[in-house]
C-alpha positions, 0 to 999 in steps of 0.5 A: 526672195521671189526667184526670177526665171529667165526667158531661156528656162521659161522657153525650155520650160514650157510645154503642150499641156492637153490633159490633167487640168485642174477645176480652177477658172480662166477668166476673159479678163485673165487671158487679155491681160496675157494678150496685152502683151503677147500683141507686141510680137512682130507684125509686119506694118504692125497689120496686127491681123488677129483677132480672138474668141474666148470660151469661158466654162459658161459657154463651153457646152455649147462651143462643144456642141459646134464641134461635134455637129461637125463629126459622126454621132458614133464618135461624139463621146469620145470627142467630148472627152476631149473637151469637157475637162478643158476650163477655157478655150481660146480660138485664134483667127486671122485676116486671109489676105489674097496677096500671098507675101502678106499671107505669110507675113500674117501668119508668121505674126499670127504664130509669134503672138500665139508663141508670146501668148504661151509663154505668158502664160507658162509664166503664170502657170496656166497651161495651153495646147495649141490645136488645129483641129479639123473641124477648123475648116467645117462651115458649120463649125465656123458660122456656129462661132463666128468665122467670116469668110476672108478669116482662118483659124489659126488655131484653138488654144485648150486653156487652164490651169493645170496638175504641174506633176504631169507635166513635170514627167513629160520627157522634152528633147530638141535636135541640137541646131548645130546637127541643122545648120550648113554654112555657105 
């Protein structure tokens, strides 16, 4: 009988997983299938203010290649180290409305659906980590890509299958809400 998790052990479960990926491929059509339904989380006037760039392994030498004009050449092995093990790579990006109220409201929907997005994918055990790396807001980084002015870079998703013995040695607490809450 296939056991079935529930959403709190999925919640729990989930980690950031930023080494020990496995040489197995993400496919483009695998994270829409994900993204289908990561869409469905709250947006306020269903705006949806998101939009995606996937990296498969085919492009990826050249995705790190538009990281690293962003660095000092001193530092480009150490950086490419980073990324090279990274089966996928997935950039978020989101409309930057001037209006400060549907700022924020984008980007909390942003944030949900990239929170959505994890979670299918823990799901289907594929791990990711969530980056905001620097070079989101390098000019050279985001013509090279194709970031428009009026977009910001949510965040970089590193995508893959993954060793699930690291991950499972990870050590995870959370503060009990109750030591964070006051009552008014």
């Amino acid at each position: 009988m296939l056991a079935v998790k529930s959403i709190a052990d999925i919640i729990r479960e989930r980690t950031s997983v930023k080494n020990g990926y496995i040489d197995k491929e993400i496919t483009q059509e695998l994270i829409l299938s994900l993204l289908k339904d990561a869409v469905w989380a709250p947006t306020h006037g269903v705006r949806e203010p998101w939009r995606f760039i996937f990296v498969s392994k085919d492009r990826k030498e050249d995705f790190i290649e538009a990281i690293l004009q962003c660095h000092e050449k001193g530092k480009h092995e150490i950086i490419r180290n980073k990324f090279i093990n990274v089966p996928a790579f997935l950039v978020v990006i989101m409309n930057e409305d001037p209006r400060q109220k549907v700022w924020e409201e984008d980007f909390a929907a942003t944030s949900c659906m990239l929170q959505n997005l994890q979670l299918l994918a823990w799901e289907q055990e594929i791990g990711m980590v969530w980056k905001t790396p620097v070079h989101k807001h390098d000019p050279k980084f985001r013509q090279a890509i194709g970031v428009h002015p009026g977009e910001k870079i949510v965040g970089v998703l590193n995508i893959g299958y993954f060793d699930k013995e690291i991950a499972a040695r990870k050590i995870r607490k959370r503060t009990d809400p109750a030591e964070k809450m006051a009552a008014f």
